[in-house]
C-alpha positions as CSV (number, residue, x, y, z in Angstrom):
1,X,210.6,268.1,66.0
2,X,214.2,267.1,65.7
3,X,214.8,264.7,68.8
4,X,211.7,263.0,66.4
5,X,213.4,262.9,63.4
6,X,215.6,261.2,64.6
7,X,214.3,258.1,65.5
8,X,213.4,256.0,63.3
9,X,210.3,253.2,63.7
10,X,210.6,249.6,63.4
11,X,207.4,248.8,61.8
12,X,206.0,251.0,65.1
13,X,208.3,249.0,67.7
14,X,210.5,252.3,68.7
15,X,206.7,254.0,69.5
16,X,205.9,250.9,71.6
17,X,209.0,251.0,73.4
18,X,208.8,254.9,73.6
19,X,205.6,255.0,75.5
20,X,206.7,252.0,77.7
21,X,209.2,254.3,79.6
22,X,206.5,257.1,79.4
23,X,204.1,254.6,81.6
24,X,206.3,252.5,83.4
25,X,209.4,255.3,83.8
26,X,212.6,253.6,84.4
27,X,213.1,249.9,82.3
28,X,215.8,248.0,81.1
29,X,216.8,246.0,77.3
30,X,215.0,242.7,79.0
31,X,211.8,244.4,80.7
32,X,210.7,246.0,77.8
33,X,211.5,242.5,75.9
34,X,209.3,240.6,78.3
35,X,206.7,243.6,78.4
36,X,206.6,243.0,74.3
37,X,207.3,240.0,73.6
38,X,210.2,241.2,71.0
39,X,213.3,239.9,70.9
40,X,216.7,241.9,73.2
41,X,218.1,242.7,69.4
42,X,215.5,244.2,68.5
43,X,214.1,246.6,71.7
44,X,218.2,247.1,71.6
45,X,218.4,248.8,68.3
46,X,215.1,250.9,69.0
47,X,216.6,252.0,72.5
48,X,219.6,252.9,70.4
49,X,217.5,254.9,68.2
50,X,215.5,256.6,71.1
51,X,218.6,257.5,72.7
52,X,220.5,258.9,69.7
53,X,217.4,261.3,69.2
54,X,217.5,262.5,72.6
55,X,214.2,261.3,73.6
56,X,215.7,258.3,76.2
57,X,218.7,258.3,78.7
58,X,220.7,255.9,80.6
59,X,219.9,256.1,84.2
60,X,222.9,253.7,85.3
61,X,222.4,250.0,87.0
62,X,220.1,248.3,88.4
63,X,220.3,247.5,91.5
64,X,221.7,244.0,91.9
65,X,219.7,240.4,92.9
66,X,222.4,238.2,91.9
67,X,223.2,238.0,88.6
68,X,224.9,240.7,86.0
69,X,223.3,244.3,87.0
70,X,220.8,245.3,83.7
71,X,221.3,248.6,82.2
72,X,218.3,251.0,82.7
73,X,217.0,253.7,80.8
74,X,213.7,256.4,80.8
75,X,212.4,258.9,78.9
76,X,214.0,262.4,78.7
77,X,211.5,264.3,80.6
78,X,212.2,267.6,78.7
79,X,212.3,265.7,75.1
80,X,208.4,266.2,74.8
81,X,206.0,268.0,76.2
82,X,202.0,267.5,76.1
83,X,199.3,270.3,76.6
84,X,196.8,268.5,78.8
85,X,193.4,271.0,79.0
86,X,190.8,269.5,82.0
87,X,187.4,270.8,81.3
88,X,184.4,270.9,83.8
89,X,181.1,272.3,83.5
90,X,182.3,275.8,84.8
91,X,186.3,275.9,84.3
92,X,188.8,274.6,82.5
93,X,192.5,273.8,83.9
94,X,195.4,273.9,81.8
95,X,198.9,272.8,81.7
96,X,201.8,272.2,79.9
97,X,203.2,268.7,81.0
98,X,206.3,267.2,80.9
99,X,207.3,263.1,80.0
100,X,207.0,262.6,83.9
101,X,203.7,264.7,84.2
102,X,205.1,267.2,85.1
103,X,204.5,270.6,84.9
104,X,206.4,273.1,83.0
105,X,204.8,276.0,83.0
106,X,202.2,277.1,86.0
107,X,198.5,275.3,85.6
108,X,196.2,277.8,84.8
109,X,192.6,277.8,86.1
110,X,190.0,279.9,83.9
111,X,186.6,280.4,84.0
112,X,184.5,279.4,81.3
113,X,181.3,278.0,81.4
114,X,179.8,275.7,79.1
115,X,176.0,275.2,79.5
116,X,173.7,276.8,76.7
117,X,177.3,279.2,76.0
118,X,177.3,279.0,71.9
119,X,181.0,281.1,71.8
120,X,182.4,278.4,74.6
121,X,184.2,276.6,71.5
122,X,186.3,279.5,70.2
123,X,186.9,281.0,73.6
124,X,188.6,277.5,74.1
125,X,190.7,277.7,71.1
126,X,191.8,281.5,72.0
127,X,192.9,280.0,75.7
128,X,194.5,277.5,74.6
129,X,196.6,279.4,72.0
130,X,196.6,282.4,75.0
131,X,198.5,279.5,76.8
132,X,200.8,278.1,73.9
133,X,202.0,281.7,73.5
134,X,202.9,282.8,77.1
135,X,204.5,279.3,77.6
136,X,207.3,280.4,75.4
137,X,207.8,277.0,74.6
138,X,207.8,276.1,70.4
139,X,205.1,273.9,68.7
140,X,207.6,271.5,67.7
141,X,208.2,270.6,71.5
142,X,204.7,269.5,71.9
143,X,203.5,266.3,71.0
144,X,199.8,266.6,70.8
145,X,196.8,268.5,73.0
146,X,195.2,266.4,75.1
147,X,191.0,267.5,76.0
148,X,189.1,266.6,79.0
149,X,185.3,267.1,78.7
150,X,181.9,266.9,80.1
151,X,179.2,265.5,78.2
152,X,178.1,262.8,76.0
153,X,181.2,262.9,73.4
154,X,182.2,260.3,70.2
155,X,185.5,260.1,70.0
156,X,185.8,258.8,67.1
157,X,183.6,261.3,65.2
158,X,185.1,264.1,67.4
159,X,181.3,265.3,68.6
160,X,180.4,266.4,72.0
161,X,176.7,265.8,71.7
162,X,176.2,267.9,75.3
163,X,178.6,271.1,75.0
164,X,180.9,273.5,72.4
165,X,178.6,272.8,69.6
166,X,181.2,272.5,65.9
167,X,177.7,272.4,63.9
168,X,178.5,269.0,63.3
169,X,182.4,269.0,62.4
170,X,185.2,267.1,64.0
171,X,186.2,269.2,67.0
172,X,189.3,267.1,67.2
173,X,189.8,269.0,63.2
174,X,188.2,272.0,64.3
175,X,190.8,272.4,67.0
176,X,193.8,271.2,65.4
177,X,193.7,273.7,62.4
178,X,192.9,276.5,65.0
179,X,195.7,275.5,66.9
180,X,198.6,274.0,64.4
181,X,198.5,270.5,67.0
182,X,197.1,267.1,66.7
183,X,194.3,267.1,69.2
184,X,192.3,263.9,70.7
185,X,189.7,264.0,73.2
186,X,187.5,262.2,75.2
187,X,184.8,262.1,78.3
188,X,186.3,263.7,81.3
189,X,185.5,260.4,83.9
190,X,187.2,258.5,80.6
191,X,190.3,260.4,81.4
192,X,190.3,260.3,85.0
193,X,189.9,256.3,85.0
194,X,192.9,256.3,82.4
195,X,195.0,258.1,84.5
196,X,194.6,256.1,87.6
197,X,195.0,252.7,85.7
198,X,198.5,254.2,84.3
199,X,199.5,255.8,87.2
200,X,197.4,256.1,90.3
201,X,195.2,253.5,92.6
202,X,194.1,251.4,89.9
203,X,197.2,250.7,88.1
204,X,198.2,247.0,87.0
205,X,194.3,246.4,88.6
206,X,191.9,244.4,86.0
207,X,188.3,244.9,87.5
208,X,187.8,248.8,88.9
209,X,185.1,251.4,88.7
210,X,186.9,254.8,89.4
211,X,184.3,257.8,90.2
212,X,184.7,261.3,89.2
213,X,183.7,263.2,91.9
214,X,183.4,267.0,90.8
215,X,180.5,269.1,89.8
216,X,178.4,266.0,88.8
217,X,179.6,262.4,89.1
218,X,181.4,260.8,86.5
219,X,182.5,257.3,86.1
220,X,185.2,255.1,84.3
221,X,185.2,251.7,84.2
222,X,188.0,249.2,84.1
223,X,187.0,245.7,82.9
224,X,189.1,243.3,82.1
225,X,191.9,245.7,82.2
226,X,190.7,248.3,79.7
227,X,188.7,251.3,79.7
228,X,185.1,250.4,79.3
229,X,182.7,252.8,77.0
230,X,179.8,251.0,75.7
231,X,178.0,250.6,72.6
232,X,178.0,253.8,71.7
233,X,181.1,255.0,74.0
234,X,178.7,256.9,76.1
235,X,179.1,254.5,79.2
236,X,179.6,255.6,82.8
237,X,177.0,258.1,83.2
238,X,176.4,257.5,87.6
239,X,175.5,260.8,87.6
240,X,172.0,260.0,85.9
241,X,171.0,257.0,87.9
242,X,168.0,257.6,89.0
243,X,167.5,257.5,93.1
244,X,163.8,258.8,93.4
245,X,161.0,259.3,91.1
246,X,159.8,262.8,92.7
247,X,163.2,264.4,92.8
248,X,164.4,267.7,90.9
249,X,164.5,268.2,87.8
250,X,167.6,267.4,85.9
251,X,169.8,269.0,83.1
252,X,168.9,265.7,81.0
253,X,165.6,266.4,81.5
254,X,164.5,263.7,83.8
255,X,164.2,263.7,87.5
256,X,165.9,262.2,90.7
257,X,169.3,261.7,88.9
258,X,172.1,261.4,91.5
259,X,173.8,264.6,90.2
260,X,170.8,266.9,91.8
261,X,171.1,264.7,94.9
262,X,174.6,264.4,95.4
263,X,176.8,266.3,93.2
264,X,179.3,269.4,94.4
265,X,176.6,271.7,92.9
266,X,174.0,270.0,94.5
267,X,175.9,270.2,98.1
268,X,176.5,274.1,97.2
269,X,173.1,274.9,96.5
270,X,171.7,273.2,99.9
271,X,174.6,274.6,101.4
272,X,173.2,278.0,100.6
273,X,169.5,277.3,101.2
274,X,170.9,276.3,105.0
275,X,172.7,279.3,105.7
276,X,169.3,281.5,104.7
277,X,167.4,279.2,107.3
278,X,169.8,280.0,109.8
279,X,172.2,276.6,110.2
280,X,175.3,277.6,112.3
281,X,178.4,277.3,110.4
282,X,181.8,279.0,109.2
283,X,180.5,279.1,105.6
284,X,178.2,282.2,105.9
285,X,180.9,284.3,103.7
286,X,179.9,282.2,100.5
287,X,178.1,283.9,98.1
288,X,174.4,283.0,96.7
289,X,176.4,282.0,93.4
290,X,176.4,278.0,94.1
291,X,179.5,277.5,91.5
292,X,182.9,277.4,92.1
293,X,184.3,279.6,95.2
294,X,181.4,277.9,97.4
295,X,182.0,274.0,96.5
296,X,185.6,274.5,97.5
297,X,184.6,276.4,100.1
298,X,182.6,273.5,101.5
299,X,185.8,270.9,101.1
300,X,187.9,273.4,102.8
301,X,185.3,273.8,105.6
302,X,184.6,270.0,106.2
303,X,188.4,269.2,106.1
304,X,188.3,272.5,109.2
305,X,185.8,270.3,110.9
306,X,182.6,272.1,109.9
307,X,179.6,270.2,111.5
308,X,177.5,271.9,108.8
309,X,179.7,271.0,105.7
310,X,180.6,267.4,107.1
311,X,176.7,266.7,107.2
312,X,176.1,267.5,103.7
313,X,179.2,265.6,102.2
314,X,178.3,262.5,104.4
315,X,174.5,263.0,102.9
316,X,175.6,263.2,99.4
317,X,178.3,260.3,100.0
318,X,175.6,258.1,101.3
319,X,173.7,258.5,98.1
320,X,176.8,258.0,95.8
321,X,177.2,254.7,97.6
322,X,173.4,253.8,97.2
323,X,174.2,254.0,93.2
324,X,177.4,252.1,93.8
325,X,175.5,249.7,95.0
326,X,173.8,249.4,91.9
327,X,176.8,248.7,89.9
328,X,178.7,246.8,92.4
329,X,176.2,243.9,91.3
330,X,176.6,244.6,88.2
331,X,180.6,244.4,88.1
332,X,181.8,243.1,91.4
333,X,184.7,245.5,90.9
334,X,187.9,244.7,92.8
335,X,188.5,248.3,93.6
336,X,186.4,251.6,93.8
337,X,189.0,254.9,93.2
338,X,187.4,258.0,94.5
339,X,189.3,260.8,92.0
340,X,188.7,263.7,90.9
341,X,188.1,267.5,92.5
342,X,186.3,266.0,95.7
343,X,189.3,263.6,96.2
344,X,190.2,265.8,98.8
345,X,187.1,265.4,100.9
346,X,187.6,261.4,100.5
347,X,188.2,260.7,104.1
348,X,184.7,262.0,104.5
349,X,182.7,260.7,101.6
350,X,184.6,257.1,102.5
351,X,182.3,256.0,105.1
352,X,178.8,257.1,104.2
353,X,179.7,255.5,101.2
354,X,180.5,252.2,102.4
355,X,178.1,252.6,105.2
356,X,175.2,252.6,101.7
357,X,177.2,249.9,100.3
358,X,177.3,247.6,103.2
359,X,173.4,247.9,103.3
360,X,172.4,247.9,99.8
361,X,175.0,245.4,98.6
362,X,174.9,241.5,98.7
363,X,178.3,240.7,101.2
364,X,179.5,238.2,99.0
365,X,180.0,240.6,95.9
366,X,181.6,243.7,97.9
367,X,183.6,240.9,100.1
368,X,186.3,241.7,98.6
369,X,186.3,244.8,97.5
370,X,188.3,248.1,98.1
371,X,187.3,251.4,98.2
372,X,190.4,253.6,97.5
373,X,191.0,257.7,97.6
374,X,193.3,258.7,94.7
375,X,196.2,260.3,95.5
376,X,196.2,262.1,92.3
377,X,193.1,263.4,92.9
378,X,192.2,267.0,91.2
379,X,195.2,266.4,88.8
380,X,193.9,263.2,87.4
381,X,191.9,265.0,84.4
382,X,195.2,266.6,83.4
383,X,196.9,263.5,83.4
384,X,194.5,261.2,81.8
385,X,194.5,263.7,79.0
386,X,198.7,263.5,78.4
387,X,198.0,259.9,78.7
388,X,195.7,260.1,76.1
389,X,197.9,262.1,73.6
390,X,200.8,259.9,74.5
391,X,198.5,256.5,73.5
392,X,198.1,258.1,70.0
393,X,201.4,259.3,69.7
394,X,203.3,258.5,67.2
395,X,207.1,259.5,65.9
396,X,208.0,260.7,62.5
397,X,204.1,261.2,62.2
């Protein structure tokens, strides 16, 4: 990449000051300074070096509060771009993003479904290169693929111990040399906490839980400031609390997990077993196929004012805040960010949820805490996966 070439690192300083426009967008000499701790010299000469390899630009003067009006600066938004992939358990999204996220070639949405599918890996690889291809934009332009995923998965080893089996190799590797691009990857719920502490509703926020809501229930903790993963990374698994001890069975194998009560499947499927009994509603075109077209058909019909599709988000909200409630003593979070696909049902999850919360919490630990709807929402997955290529990005690599 020649804009890379270009700029030279400073012992790593021109990467640090690199991705600090990436996440904070327009900065000048002495915010990145303070941000860094680094002297003006020094983030000077790396700016210099940034903008003579076309990867930062001058965006004129601040506005003024009294004193000499700073210089700003941001990233070129066409000098890199990141391929961002946002699997669930059924479909993947994919995009081609640029330095402000944005897209620069349309998002694709394509099925392919993971559970017990032993060819899911390549077919994968042979989308994502599909996409690479019809993008007509040039390897050297992209900085890295970024993977969102469901399942148990080890980033540092590169395993997904749930789906697209590598037979034990590094699917970061196994990717990569399919592809001809460094590759990182990580829990889906990981990404979509990352990208709301960058950009969305928990951003500059220390103490959050952020809940995936899409075909099960994720989770991604914020404590302390940073992305919280456990032991073993494998933290933040809401979708396998347990809320009865009599309850269906499962895809971990035990039974009563929240996902079979309260996940978009879950609503799909009794959504379908209520139409057969005869429940009055507009959603008697959906098919007996409890995937996809009628999950979003349910959204759309609750945000139409469905009585029928409103009842059974408000059911399954009330038991996501019932396991809230669980962790809220746990964490006495500042904020709870509903994200993800069912973002856009939020206004209708948000008070069955706290309506479980106010009864199953302790006052004095939820007090003070907020329970947000991300604005980002469905696009958080594709985000949180650029933000995760751009955290191990490096120049001249």
């Amino acid at each position: 990449m020649e804009a890379k070439a270009k700029a030279k690192k400073q012992d790593g300083l021109t990467d640090k000051v690199l991705k600090q426009f990436y996440f904070n967008h327009e900065l000048s000499c002495a915010d990145i300074s303070a941000r860094l701790n680094k002297s003006i010299p020094l983030i000077t000469k790396s700016i210099n070096e940034l903008t003579a390899g076309g990867l930062v630009i001058e965006q004129g003067l601040a506005q003024s509060s009294g004193g000499r009006r700073p210089l700003l600066y941001s990233i070129k938004p066409d000098a890199i771009y990141v391929l961002a992939v946002a699997m669930d358990q059924l479909s993947l999204r994919i995009g081609l993003l640029d330095m402000h996220n944005k897209p620069v070639a349309d998002v694709q949405q394509v099925e392919l479904t993971l559970f017990k599918n032993t060819k899911s890996l390549q077919r994968l690889i042979e989308i994502i290169n599909e996409y690479i291809k019809s993008s007509g934009v040039a390897k050297s332009k992209i900085a890295g693929i970024g993977i969102g995923m469901p399942g148990f998965v080890n980033i540092k080893e590169g395993i997904n111990y749930s789906y697209l089996d590598a037979e034990g190799e590094d699917l970061k590797e196994v990717i990569g040399q399919a592809t001809g691009l460094p590759v990182v990857i990580d829990n889906d719920s990981s990404l979509v906490a990352l990208a709301e502490q960058r950009f969305g509703a928990a951003k500059d926020q220390k103490e959050v839980m952020v809940i995936n809501l899409g075909w099960g229930i994720g989770l991604g903790m914020i404590i302390n400031g940073k992305l919280f993963r456990g032991h073993d990374g494998f933290a933040g698994e809401l979708s396998h609390i347990p809320l009865s001890e009599n309850g269906e069975l499962c895809n971990c194998g035990k039974r009563g997990c929240l996902e079979v009560e309260a996940s978009m499947l879950a609503v799909a499927q009794k959504a379908i077993a209520g139409i057969k009994e005869g429940k009055i509603t507009s959603l008697k075109h959906i098919t007996d196929d409890p995937h996809k077209l009628a999950g979003d058909a349910i959204m759309d019909a609750a945000n139409s004012g469905d009585h029928f599709a409103i009842d059974l988000l408000a059911e399954a909200g009330y038991k996501i805040g019932k396991a809230l409630a669980i962790l809220a003593h746990i964490m006495n979070p500042e904020t709870i960010v509903l994200s993800g696909r069912g973002a856009r049902v939020g206004k209708i999850l948000q008070a069955p949820i706290q309506q479980a919360m106010n009864k199953y919490c302790i006052p004095r630990l939820v007090s003070n805490t907020s329970l947000k709807i991300s604005e980002i929402g469905f696009d958080a997955e594709l985000i949180g996966a650029a933000v995760l290529v751009m955290d191990n990005f490096k120049l001249n690599k």
